[in-house]
C-alpha positions as CSV (number, residue, x, y, z in Angstrom):
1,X,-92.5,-34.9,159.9
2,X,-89.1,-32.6,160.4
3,X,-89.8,-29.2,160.0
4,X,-86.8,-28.7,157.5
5,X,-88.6,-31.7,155.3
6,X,-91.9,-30.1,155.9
7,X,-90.3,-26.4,154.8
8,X,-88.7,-28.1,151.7
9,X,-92.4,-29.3,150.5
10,X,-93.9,-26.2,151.1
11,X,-91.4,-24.2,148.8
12,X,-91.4,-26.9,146.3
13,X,-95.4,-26.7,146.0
14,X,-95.2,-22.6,146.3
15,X,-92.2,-22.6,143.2
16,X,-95.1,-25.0,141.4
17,X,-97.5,-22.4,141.6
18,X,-95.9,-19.3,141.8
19,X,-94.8,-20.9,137.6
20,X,-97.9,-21.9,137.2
21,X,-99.5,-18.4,138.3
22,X,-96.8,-16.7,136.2
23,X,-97.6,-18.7,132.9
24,X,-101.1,-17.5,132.4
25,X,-99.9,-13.8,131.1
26,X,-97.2,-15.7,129.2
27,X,-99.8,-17.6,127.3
28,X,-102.8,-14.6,126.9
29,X,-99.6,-12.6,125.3
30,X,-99.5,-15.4,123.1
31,X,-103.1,-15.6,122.0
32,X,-103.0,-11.6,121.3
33,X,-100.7,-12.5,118.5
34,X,-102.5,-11.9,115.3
35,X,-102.2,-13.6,111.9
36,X,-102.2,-10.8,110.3
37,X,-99.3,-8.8,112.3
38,X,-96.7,-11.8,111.8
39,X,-95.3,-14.0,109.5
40,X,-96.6,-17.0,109.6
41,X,-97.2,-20.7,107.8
42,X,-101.1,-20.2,106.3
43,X,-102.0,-23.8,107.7
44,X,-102.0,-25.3,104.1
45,X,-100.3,-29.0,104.2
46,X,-99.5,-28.1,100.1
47,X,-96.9,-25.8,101.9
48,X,-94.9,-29.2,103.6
49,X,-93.7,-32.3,101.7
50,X,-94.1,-35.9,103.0
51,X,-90.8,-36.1,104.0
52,X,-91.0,-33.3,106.7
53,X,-92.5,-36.1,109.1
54,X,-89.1,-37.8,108.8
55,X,-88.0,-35.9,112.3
56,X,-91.3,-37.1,113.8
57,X,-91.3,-40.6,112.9
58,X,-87.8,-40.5,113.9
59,X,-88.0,-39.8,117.1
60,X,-91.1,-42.1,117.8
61,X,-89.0,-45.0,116.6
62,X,-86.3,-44.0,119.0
63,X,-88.7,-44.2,122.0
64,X,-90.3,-47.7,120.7
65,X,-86.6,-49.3,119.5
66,X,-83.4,-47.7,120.9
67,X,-84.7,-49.2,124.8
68,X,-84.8,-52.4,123.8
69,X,-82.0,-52.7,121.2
70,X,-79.3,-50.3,122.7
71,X,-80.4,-49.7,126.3
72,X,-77.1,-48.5,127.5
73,X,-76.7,-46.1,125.0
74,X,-80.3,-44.8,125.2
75,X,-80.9,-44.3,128.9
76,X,-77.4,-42.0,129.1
77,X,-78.2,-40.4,125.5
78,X,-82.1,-39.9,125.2
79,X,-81.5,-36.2,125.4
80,X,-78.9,-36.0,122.7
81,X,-80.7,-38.2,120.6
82,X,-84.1,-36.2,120.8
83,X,-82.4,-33.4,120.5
84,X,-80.7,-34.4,117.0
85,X,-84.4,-35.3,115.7
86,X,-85.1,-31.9,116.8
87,X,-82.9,-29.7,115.1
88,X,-83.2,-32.2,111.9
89,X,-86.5,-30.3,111.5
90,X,-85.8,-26.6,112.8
91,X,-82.9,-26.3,110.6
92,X,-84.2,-27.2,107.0
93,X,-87.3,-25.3,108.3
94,X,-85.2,-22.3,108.4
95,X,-82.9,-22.6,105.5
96,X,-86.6,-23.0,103.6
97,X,-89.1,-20.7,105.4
98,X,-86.2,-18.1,107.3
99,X,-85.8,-17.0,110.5
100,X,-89.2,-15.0,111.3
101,X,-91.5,-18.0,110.6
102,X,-89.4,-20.3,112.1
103,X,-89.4,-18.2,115.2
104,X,-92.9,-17.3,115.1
105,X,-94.3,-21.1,114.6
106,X,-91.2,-22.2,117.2
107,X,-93.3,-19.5,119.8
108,X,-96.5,-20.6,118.7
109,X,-95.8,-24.3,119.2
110,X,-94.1,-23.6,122.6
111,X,-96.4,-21.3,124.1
112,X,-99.5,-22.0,123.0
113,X,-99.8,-25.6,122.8
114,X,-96.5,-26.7,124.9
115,X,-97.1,-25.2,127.7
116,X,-100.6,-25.3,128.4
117,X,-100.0,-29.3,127.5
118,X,-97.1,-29.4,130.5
119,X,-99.2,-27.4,132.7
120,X,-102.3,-30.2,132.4
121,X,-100.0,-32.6,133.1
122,X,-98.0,-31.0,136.2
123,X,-101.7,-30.6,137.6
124,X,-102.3,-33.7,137.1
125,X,-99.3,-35.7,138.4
126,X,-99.4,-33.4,141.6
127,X,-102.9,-34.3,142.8
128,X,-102.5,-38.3,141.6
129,X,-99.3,-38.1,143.6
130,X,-100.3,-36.8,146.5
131,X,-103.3,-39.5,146.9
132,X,-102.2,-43.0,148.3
133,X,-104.5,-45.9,148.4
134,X,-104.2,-48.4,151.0
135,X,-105.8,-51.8,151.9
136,X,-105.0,-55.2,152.0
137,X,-106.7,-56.7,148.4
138,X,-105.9,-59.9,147.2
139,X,-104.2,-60.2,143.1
140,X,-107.4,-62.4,142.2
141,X,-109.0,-62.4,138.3
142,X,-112.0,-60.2,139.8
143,X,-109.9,-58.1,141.8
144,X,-107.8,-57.0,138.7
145,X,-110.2,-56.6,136.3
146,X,-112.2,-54.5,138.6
147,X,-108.9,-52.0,139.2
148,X,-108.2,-52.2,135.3
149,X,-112.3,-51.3,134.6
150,X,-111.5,-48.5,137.4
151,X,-108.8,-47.0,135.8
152,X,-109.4,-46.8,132.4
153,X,-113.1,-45.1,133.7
154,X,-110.6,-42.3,135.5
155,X,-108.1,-42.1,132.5
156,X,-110.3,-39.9,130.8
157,X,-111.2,-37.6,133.6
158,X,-108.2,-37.2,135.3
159,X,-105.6,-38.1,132.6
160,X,-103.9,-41.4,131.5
161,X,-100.9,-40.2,133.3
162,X,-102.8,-39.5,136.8
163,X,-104.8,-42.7,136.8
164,X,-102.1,-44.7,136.3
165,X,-100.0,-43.4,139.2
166,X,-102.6,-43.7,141.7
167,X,-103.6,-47.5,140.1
168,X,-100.5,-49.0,139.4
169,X,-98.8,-49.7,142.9
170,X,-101.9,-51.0,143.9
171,X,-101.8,-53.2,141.4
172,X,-98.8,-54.3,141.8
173,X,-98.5,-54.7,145.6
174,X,-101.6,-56.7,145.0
175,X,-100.0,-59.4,143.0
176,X,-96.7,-59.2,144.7
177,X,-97.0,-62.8,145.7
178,X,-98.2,-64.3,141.9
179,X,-94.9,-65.9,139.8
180,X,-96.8,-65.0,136.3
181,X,-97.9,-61.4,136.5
182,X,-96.3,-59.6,133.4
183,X,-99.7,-59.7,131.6
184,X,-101.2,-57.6,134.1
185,X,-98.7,-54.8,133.7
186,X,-99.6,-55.2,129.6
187,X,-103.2,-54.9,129.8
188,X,-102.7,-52.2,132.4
189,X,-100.8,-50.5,130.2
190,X,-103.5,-50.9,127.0
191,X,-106.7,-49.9,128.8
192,X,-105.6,-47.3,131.8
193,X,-102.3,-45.5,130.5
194,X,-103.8,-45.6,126.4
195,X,-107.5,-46.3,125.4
196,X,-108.6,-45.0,128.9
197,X,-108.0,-41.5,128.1
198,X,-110.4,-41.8,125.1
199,X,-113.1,-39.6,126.3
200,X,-112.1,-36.4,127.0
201,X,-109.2,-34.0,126.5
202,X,-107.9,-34.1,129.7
203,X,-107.4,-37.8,129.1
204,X,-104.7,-38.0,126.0
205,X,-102.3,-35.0,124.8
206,X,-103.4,-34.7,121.4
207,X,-107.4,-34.7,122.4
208,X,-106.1,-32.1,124.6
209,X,-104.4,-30.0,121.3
210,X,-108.3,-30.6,119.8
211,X,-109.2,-28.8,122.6
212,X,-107.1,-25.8,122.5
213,X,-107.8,-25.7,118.0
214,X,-111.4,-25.1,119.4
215,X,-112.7,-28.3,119.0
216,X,-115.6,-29.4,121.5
217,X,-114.6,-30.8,125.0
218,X,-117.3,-33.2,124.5
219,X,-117.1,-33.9,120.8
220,X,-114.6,-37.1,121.9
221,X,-116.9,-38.5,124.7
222,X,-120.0,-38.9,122.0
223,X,-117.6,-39.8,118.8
224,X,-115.3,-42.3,121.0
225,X,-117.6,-43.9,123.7
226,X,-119.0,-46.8,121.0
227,X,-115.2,-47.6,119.6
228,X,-113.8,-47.6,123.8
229,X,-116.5,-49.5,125.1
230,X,-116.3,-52.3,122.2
231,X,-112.3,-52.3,122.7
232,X,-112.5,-52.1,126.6
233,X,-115.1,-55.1,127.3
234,X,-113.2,-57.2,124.3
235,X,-109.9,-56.8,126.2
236,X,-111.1,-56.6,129.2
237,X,-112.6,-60.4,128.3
238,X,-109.3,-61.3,127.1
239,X,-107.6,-60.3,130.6
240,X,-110.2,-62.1,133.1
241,X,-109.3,-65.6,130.5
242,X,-105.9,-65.0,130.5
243,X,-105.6,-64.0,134.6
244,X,-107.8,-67.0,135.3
245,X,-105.5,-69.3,133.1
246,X,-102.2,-68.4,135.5
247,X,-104.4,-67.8,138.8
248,X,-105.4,-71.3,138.7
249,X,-102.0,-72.8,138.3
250,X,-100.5,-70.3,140.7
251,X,-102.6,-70.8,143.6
252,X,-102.1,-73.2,146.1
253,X,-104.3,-75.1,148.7
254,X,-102.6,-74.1,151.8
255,X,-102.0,-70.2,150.7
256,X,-102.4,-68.1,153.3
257,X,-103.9,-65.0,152.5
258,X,-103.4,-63.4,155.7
259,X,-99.3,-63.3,154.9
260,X,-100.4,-60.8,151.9
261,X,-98.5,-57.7,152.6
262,X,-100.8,-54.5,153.0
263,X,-101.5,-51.9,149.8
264,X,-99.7,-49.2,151.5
């Protein structure tokens, strides 16, 4: 590797966690502020109307429409367009509550569950991206439910976010020869990057929020294993069907599997 390339790695993972390293104050600072010693909302939803979860809704129906119905304009305009759902809140928020709540529960929000949220997630991108898997496996029914029952298994331990980076060119690379393959990338999606991360709170953000209200890091794992295992083994039924039904009309006789091109 070039030593400039090499130097440029180095000072990219040292920036990482010199931010990291500098957070942790940040955030006990945070924590040391009391109740008591600034205004704040008391918690009680009789305090907020329905209609405040108009800005939230909003912008969740931007992320699930606006791609598909105006991808043009939402690929060069995500920004501006979160941003207007954003300050649809803050500012009623402050004409109603004033400036020292809304600053206090804008810190609150940013510090204490923001950033510890962004740092789980830098941590857990980094080490998934650093990890490549290589090999020469074969896109067959067995072979892909065996990496979607692997990943969804990780999900929960190492985020939905992590397990799907280090699965999904695997995946894909493995069924780089098949003609019908869109319905792997769907269950993919449903059982490693969503109901995999059931267990724990390093698998989904808002078990993750649980965690840092004080709720038990296990409590998820014994009140969710029952619903994820039913919906993992029904889906994953669904997928072997389903991957059997194109596998069969997409393989030929005189395939040669030794043309496959490599994992890595």
């Amino acid at each position: 590797m070039d030593y400039k390339k090499t130097n440029t790695v180095d000072m990219s993972k040292h920036k990482i966690f010199s931010f990291i390293l500098a957070m942790f104050p940040v955030l006990t600072l945070a924590g040391d502020i009391g109740h008591g010693t600034a205004p704040h909302l008391d918690g009680s939803i009789e305090n907020l109307a329905i209609y405040w979860i108009v800005p939230f809704i909003g912008i969740l129906l931007s992320i699930a429409i606006f791609p598909l119905i105006w991808p043009k304009i939402w690929h060069h305009h995500f920004g501006k367009i979160s941003l207007f759902w954003v300050i649809s809140l803050i500012i009623p928020f402050l004409l109603k509550e004033g400036w020292e709540i809304t600053l206090y529960e804008l810190m609150h929000v940013g510090l204490l569950e923001y950033a510890p949220f962004i740092i789980l997630l830098l941590a857990l991108f980094t080490i998934s991206g650093g990890v490549r898997l290589t090999g020469s496996l074969v896109g067959t029914p067995i072979i892909n439910s065996l990496i979607l029952l692997i990943g969804t298994v990780l999900a929960s331990w190492m985020g939905t976010t992590g397990a799907a980076m280090l699965l999904i060119h695997p995946l894909i690379k493995a069924n780089s020869w098949r003609q019908h393959r869109v319905h792997i990338i769907v269950f993919f999606i449903f059982l490693v990057a969503n109901i995999g991360g059931s267990l724990t709170p390093l698998g989904d953000p808002p078990l993750f929020l649980g965690f840092l209200k004080g709720i038990n890091f296990f409590w998820t794992t014994k009140a969710m294993f029952m619903p994820m295992l039913f919906l993992v083994v029904f889906l994953l039924v669904i997928f072997f069907a389903v991957d059997t039904y194109f596998y069969g009309k997409e393989l030929q006789p005189d395939y040669n599997y030794q043309e496959l091109k490599k994992l890595g």
